[in-house]
mmCIF file of the N, C-alpha and C atoms, coordinates in Angstrom:
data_MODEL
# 
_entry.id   MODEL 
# 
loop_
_atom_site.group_PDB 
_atom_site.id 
_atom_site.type_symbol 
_atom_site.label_atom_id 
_atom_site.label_alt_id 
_atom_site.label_comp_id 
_atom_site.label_asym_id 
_atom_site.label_entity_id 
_atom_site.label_seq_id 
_atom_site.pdbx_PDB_ins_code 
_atom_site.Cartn_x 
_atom_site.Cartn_y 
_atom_site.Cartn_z 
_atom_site.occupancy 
_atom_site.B_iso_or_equiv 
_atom_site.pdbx_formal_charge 
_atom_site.auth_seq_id 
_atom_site.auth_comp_id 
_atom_site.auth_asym_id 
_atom_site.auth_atom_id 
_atom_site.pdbx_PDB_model_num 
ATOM 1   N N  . UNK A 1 1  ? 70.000 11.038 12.717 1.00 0.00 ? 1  UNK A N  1 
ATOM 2   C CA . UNK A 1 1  ? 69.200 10.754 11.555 1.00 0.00 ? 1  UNK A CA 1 
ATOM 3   C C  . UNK A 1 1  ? 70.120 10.712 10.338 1.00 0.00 ? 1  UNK A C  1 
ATOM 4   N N  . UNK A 1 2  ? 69.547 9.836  9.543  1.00 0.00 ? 2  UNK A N  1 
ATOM 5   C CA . UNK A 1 2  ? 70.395 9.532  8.186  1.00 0.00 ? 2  UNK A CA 1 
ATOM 6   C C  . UNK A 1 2  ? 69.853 10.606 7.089  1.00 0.00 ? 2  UNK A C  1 
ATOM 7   N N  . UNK A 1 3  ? 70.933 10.768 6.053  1.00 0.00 ? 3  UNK A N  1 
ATOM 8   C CA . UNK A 1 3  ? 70.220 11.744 5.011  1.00 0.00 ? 3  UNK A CA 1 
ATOM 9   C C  . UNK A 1 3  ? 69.102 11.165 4.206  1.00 0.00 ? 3  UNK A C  1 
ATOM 10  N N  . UNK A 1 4  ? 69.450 9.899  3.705  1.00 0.00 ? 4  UNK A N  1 
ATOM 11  C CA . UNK A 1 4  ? 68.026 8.722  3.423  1.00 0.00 ? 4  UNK A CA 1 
ATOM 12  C C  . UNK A 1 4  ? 66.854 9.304  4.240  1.00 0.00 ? 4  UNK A C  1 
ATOM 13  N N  . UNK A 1 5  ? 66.821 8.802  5.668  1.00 0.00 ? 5  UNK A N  1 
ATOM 14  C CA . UNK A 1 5  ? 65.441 8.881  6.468  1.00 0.00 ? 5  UNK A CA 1 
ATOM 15  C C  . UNK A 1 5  ? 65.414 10.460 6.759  1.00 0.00 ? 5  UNK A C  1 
ATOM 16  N N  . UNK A 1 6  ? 65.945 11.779 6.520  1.00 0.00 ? 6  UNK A N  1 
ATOM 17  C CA . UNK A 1 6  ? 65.057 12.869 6.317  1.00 0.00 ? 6  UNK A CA 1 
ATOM 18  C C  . UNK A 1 6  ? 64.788 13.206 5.294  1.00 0.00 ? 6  UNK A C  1 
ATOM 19  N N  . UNK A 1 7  ? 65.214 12.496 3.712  1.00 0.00 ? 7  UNK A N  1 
ATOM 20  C CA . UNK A 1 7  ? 64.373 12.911 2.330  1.00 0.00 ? 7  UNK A CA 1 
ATOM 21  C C  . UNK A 1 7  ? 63.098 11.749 2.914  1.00 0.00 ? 7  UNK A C  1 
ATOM 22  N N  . UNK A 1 8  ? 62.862 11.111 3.713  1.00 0.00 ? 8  UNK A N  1 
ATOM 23  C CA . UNK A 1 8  ? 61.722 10.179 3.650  1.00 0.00 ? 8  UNK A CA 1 
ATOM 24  C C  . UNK A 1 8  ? 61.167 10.779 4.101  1.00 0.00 ? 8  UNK A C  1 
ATOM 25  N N  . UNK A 1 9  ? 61.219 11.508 5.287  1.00 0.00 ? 9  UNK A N  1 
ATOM 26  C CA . UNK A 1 9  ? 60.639 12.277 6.552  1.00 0.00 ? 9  UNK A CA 1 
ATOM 27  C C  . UNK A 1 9  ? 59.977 13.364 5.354  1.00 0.00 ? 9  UNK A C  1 
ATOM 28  N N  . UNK A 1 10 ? 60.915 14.439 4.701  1.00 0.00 ? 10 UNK A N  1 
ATOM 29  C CA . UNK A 1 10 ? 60.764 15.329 4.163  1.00 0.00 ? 10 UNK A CA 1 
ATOM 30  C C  . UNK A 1 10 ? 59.195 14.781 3.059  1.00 0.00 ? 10 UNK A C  1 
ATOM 31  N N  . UNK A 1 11 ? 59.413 13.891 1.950  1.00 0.00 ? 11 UNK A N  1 
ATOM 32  C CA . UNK A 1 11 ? 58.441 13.372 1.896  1.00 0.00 ? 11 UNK A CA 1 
ATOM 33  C C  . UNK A 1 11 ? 57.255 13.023 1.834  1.00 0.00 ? 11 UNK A C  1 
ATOM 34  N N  . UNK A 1 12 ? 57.030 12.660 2.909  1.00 0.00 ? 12 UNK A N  1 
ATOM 35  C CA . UNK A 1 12 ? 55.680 12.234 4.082  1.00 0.00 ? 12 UNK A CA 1 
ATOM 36  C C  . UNK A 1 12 ? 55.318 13.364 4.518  1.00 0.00 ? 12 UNK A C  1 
ATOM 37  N N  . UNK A 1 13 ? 56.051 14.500 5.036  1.00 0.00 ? 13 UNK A N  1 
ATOM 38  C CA . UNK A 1 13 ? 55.211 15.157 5.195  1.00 0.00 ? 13 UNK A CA 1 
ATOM 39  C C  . UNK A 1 13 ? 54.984 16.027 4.050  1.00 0.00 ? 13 UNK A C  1 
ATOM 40  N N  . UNK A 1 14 ? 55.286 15.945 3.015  1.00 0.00 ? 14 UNK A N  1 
ATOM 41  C CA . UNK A 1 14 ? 54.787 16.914 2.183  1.00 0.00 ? 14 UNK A CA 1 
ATOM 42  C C  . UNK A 1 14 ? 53.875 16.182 1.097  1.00 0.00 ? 14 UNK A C  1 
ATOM 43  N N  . UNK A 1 15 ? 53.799 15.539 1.388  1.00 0.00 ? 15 UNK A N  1 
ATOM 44  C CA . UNK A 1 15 ? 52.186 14.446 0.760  1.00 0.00 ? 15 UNK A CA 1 
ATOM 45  C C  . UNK A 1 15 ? 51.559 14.564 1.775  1.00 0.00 ? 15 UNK A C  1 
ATOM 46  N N  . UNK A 1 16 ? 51.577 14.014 2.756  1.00 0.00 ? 16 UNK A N  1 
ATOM 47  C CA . UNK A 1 16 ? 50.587 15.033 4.035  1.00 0.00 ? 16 UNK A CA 1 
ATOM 48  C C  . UNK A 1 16 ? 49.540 16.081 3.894  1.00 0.00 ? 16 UNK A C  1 
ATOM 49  N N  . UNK A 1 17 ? 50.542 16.766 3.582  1.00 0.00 ? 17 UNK A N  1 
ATOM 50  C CA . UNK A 1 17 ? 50.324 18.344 3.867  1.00 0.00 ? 17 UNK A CA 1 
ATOM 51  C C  . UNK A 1 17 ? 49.695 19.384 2.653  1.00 0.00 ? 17 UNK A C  1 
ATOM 52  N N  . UNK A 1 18 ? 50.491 18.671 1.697  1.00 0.00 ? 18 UNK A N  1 
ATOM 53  C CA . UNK A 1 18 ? 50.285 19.490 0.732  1.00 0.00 ? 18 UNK A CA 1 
ATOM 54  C C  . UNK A 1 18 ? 49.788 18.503 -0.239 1.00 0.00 ? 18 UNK A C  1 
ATOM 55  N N  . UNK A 1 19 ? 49.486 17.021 -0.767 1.00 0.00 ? 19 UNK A N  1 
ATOM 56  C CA . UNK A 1 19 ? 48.886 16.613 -1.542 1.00 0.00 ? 19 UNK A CA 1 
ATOM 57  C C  . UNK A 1 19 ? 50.222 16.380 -2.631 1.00 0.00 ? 19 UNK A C  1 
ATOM 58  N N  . UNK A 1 20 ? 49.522 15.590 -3.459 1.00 0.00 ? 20 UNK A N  1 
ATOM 59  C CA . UNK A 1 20 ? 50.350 15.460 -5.228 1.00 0.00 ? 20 UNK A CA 1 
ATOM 60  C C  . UNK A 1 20 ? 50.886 14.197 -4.869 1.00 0.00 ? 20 UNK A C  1 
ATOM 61  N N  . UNK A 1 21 ? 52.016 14.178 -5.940 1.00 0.00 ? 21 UNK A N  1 
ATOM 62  C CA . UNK A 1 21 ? 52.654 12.629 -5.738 1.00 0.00 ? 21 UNK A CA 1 
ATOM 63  C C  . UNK A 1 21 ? 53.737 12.510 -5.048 1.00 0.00 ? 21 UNK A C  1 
ATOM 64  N N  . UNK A 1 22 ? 54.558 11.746 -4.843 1.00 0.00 ? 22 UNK A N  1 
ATOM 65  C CA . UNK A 1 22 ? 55.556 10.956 -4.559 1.00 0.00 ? 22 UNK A CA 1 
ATOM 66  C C  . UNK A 1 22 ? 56.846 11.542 -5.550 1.00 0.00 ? 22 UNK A C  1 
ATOM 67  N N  . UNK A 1 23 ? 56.426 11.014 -6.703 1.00 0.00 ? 23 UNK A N  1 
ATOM 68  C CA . UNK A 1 23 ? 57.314 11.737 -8.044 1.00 0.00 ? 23 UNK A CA 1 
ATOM 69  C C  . UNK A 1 23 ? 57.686 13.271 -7.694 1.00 0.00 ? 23 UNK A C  1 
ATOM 70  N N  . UNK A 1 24 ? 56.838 13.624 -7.877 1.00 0.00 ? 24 UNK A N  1 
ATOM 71  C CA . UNK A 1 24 ? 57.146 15.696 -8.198 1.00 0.00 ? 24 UNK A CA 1 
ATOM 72  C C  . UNK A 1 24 ? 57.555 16.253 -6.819 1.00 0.00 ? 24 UNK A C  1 
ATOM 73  N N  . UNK A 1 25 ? 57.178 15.508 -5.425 1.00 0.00 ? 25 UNK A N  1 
ATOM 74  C CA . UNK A 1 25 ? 57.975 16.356 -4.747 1.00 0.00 ? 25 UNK A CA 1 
ATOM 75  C C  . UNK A 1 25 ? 59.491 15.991 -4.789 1.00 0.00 ? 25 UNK A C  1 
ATOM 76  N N  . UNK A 1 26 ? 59.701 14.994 -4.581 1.00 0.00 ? 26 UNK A N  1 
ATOM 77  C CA . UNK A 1 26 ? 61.692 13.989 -5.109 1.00 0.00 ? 26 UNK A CA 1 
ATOM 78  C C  . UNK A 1 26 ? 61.861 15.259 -6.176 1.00 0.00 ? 26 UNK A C  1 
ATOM 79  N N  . UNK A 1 27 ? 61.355 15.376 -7.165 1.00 0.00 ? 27 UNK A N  1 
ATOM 80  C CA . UNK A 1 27 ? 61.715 16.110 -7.762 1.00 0.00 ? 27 UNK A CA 1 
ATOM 81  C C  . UNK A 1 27 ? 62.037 17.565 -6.961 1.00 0.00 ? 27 UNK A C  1 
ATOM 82  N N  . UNK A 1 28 ? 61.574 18.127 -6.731 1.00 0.00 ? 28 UNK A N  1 
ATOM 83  C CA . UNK A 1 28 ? 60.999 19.676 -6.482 1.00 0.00 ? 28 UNK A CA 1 
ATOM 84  C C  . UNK A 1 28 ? 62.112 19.667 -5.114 1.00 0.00 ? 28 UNK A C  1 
ATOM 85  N N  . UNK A 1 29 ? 62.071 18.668 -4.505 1.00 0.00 ? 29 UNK A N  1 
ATOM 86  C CA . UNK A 1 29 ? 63.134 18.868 -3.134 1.00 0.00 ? 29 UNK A CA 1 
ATOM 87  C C  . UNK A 1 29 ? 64.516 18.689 -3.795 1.00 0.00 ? 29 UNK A C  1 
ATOM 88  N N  . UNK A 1 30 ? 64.653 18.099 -4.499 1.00 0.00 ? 30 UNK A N  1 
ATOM 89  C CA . UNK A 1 30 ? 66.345 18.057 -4.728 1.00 0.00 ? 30 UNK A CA 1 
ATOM 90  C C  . UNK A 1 30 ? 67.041 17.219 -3.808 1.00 0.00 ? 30 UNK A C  1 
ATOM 91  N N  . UNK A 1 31 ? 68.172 17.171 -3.493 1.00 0.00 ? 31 UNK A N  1 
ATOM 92  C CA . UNK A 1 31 ? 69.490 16.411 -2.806 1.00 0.00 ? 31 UNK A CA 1 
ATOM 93  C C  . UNK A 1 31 ? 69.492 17.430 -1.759 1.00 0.00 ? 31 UNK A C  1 
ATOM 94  N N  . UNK A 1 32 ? 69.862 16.258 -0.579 1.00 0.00 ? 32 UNK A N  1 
ATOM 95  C CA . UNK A 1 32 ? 70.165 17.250 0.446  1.00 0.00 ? 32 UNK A CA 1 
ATOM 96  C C  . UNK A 1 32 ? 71.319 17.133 0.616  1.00 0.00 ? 32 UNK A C  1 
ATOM 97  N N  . UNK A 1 33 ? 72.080 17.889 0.843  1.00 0.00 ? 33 UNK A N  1 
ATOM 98  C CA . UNK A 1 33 ? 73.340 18.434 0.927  1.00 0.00 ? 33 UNK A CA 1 
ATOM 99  C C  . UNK A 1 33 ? 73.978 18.314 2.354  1.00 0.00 ? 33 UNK A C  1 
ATOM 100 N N  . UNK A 1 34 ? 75.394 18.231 2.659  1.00 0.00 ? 34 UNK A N  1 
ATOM 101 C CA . UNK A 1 34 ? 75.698 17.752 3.781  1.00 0.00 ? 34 UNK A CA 1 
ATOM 102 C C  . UNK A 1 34 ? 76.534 18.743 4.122  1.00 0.00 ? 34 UNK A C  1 
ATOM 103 N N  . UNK A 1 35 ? 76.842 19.413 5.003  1.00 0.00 ? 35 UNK A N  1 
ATOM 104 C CA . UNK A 1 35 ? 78.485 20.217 5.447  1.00 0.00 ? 35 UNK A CA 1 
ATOM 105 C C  . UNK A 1 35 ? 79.190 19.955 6.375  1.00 0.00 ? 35 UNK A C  1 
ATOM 106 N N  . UNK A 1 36 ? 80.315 20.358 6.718  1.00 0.00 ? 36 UNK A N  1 
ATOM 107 C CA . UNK A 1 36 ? 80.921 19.904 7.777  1.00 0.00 ? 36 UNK A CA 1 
ATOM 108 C C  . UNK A 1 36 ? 80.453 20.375 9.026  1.00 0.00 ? 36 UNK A C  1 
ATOM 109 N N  . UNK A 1 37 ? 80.510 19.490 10.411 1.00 0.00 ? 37 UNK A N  1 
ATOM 110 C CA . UNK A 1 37 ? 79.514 19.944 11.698 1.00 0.00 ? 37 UNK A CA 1 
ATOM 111 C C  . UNK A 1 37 ? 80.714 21.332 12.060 1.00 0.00 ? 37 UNK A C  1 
ATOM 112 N N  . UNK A 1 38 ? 81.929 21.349 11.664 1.00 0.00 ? 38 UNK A N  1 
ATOM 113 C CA . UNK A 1 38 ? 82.400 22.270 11.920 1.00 0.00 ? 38 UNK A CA 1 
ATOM 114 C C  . UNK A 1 38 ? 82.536 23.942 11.506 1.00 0.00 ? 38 UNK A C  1 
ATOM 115 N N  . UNK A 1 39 ? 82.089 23.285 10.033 1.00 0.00 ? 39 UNK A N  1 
ATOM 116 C CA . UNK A 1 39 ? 81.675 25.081 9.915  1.00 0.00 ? 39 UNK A CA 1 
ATOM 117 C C  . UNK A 1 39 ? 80.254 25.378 9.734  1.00 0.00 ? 39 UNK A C  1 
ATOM 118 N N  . UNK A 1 40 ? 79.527 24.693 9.652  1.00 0.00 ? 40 UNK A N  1 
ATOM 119 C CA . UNK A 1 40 ? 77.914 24.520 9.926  1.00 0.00 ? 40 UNK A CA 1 
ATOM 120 C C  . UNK A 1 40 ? 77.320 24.294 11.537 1.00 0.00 ? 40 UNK A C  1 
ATOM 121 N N  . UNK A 1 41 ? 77.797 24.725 12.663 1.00 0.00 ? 41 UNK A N  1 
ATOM 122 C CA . UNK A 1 41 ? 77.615 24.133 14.303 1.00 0.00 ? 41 UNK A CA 1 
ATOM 123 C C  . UNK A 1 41 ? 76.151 24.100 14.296 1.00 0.00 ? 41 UNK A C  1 
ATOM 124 N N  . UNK A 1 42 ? 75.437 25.104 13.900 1.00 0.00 ? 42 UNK A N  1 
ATOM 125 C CA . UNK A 1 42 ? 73.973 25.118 14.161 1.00 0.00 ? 42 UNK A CA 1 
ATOM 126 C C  . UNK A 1 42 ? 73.040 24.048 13.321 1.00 0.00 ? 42 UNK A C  1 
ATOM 127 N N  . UNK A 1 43 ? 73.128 23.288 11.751 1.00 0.00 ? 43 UNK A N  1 
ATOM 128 C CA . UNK A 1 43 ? 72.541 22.726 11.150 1.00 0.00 ? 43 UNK A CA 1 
ATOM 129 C C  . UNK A 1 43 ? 73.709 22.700 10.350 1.00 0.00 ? 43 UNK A C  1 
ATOM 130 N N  . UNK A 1 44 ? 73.701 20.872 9.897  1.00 0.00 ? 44 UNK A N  1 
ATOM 131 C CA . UNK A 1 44 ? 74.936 20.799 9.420  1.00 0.00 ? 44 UNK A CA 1 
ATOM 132 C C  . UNK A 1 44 ? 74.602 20.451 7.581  1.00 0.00 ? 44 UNK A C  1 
ATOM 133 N N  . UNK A 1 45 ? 72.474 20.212 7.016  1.00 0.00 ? 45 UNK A N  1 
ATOM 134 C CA . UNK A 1 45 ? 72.557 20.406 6.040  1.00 0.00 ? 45 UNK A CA 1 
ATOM 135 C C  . UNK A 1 45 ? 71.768 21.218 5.400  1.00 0.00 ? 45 UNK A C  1 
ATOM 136 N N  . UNK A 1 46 ? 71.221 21.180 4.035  1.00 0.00 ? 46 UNK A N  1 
ATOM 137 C CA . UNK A 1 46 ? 70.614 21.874 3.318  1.00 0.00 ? 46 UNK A CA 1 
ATOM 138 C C  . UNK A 1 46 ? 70.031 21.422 2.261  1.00 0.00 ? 46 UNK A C  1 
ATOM 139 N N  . UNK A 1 47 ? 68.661 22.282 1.708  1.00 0.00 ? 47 UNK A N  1 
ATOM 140 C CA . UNK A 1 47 ? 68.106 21.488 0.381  1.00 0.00 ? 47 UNK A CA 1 
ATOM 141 C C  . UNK A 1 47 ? 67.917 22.858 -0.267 1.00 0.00 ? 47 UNK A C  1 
ATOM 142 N N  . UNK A 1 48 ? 68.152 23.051 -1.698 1.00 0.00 ? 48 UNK A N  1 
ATOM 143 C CA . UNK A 1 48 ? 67.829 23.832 -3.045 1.00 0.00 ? 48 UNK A CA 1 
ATOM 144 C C  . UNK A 1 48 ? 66.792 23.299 -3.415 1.00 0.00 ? 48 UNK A C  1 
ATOM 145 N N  . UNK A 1 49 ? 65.480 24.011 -2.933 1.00 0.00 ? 49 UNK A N  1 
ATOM 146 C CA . UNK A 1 49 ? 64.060 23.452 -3.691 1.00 0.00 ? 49 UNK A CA 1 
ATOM 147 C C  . UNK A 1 49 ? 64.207 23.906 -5.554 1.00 0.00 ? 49 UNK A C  1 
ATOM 148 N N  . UNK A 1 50 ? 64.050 23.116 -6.304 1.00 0.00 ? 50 UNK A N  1 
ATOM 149 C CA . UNK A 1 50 ? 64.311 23.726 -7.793 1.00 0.00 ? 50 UNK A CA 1 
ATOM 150 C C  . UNK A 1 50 ? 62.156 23.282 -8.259 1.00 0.00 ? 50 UNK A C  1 
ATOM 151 N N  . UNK A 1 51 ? 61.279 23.107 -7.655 1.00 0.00 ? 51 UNK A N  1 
ATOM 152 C CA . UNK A 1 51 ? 60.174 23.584 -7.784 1.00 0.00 ? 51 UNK A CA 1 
ATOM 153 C C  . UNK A 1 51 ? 59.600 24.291 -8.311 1.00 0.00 ? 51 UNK A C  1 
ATOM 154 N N  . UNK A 1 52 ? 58.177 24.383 -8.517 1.00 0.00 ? 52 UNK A N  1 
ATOM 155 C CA . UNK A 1 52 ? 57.538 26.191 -8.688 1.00 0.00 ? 52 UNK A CA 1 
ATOM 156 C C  . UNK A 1 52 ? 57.493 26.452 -7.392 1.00 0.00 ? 52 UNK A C  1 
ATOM 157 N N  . UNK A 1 53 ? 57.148 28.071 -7.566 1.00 0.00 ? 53 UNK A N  1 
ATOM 158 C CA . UNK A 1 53 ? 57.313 29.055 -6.511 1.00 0.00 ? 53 UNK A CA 1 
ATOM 159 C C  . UNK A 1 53 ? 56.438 28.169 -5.335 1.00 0.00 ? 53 UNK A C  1 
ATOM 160 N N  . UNK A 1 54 ? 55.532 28.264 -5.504 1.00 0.00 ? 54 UNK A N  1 
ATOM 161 C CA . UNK A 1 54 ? 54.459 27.615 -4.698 1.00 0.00 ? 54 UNK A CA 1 
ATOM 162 C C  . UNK A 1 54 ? 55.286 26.360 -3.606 1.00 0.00 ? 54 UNK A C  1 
ATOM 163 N N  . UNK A 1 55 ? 55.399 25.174 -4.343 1.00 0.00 ? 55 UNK A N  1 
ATOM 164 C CA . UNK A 1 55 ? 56.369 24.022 -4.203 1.00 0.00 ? 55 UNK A CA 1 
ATOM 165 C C  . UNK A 1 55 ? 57.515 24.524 -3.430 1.00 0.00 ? 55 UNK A C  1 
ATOM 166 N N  . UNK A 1 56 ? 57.939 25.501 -4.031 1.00 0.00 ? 56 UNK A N  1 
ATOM 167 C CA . UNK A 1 56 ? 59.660 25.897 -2.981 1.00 0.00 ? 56 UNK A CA 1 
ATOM 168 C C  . UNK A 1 56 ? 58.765 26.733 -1.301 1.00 0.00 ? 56 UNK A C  1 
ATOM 169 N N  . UNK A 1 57 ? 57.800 27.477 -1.680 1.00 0.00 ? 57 UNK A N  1 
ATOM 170 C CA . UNK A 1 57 ? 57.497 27.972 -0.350 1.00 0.00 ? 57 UNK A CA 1 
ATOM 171 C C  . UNK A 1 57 ? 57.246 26.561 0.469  1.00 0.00 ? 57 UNK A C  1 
ATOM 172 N N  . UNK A 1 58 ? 56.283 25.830 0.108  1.00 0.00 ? 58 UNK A N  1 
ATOM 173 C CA . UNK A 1 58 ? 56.210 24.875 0.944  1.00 0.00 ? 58 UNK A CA 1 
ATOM 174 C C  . UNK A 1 58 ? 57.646 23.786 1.648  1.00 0.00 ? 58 UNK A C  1 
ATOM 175 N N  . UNK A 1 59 ? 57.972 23.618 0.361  1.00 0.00 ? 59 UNK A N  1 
ATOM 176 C CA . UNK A 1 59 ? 59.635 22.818 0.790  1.00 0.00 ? 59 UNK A CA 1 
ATOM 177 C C  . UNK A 1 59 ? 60.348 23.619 1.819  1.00 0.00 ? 59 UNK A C  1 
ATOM 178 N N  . UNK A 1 60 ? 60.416 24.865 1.820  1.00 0.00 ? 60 UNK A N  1 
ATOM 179 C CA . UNK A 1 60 ? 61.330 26.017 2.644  1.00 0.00 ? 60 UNK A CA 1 
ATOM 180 C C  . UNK A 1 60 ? 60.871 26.322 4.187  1.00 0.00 ? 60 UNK A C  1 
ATOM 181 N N  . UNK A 1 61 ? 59.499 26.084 4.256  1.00 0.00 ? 61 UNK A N  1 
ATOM 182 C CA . UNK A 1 61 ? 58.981 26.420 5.492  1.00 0.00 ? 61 UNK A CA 1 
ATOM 183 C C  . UNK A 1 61 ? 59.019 24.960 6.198  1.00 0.00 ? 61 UNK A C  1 
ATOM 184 N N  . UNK A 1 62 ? 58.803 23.916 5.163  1.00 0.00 ? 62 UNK A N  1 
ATOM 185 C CA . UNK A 1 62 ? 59.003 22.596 6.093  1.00 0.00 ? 62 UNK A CA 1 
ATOM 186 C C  . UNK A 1 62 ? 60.185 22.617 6.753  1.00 0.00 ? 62 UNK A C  1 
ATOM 187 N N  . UNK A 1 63 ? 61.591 22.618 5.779  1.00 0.00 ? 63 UNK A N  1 
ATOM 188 C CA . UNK A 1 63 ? 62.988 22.737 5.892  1.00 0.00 ? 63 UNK A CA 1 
ATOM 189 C C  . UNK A 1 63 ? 62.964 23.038 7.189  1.00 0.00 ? 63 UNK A C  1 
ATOM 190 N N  . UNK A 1 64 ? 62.878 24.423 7.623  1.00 0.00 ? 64 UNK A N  1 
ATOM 191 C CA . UNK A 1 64 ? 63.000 25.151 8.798  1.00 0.00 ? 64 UNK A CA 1 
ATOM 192 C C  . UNK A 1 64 ? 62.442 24.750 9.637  1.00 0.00 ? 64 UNK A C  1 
ATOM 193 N N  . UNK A 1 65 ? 60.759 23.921 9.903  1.00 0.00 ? 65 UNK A N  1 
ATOM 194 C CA . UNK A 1 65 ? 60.593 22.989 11.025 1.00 0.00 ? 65 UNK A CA 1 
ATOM 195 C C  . UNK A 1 65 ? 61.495 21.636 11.113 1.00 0.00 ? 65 UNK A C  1 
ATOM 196 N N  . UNK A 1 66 ? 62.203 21.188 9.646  1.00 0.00 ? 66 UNK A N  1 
ATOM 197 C CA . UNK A 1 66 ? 63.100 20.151 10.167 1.00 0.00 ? 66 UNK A CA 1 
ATOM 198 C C  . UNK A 1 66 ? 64.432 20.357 10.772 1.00 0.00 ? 66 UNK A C  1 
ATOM 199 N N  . UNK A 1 67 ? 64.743 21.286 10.584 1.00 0.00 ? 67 UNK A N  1 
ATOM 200 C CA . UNK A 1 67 ? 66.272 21.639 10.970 1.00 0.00 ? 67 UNK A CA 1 
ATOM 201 C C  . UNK A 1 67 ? 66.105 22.134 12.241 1.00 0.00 ? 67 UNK A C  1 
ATOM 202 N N  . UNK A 1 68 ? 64.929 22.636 13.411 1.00 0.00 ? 68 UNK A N  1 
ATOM 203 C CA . UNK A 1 68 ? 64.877 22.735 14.317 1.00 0.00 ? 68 UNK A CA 1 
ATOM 204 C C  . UNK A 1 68 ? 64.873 21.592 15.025 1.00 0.00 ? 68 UNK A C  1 
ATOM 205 N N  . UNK A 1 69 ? 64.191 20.539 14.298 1.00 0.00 ? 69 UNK A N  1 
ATOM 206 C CA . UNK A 1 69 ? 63.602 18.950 15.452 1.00 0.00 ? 69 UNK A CA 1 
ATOM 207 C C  . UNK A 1 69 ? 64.804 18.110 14.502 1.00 0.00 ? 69 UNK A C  1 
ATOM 208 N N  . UNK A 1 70 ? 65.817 17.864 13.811 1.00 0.00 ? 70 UNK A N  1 
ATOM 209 C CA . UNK A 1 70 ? 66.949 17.093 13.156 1.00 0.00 ? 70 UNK A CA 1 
ATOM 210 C C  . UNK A 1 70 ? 67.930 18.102 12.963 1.00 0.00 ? 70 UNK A C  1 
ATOM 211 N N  . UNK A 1 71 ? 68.635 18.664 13.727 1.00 0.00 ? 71 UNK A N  1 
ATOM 212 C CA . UNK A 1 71 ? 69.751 19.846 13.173 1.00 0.00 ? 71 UNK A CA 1 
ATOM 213 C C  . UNK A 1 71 ? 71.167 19.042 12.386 1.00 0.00 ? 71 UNK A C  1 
ATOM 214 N N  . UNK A 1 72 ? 71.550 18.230 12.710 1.00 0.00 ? 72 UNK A N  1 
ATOM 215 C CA . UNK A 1 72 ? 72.124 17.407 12.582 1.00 0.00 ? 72 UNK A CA 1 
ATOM 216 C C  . UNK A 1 72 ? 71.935 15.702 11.843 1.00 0.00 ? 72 UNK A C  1 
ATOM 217 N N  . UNK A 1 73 ? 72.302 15.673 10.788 1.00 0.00 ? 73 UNK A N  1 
ATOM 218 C CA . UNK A 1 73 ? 72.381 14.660 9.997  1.00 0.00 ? 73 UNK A CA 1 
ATOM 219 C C  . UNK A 1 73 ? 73.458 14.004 9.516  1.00 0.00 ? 73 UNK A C  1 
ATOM 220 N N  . UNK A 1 74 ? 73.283 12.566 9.288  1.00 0.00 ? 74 UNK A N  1 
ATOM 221 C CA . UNK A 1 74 ? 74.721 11.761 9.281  1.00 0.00 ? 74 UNK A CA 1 
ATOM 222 C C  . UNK A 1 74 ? 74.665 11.050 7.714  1.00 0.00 ? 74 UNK A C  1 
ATOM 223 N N  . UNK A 1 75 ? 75.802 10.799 6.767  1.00 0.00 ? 75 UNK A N  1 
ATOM 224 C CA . UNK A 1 75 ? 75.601 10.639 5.769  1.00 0.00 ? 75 UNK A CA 1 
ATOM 225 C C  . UNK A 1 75 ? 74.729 9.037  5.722  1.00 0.00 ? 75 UNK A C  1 
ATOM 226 N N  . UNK A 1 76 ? 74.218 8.365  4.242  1.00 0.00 ? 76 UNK A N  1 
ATOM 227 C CA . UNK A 1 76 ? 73.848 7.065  4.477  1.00 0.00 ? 76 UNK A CA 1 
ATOM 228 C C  . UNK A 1 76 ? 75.023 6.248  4.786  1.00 0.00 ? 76 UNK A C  1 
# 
C-alpha cells in the first residue's frame, strides 16, 4: 500500500464512522510519516493526530486497526 491510498483508506473510514467532513479530518490526521523497515520491523509508519481529544481518540484507535491489516507502507 501507498502512503496516498492509506490517508484515503484512513479517510473513508473516518467519515464512515464517525461523520463530519472531508476537510477537518485531513486536518486532524496530519501526515503520515514513514521510517525505515529496518528499524521499524513491526510497522514501518505513523500519524500525530493534532485534533481535539475526541478526534485524536478516534484517529488512534483506527491507526491501530490499520497497522494490523497494512503494517507496511511504501512511499508515493
Amino acid at each position: 500500500m501507498r502512503v496516498g491510498e492509506l490517508e484515503d483508506l484512513f479517510l473513508r473510514t473516518l467519515l464512515k464512522q464517525a461523520g463530519g467532513n472531508q476537510r477537518r479530518w485531513r486536518l486532524a490526521l496530519g501526515p503520515v510519516r514513514l521510517y525505515d523497515p529496518a528499524t521499524h520491523p513491526h510497522c514501518n509508519w505513523n500519524v500525530s493526530p493534532t485534533g481535539s481529544a475526541a478526534e485524536n481518540a478516534v484517529i488512534e484507535r483506527l491507526a491501530d486497526d490499520l497497522r494490523i491489516a497494512h503494517p507496511r507502507v511504501v512511499p508515493d
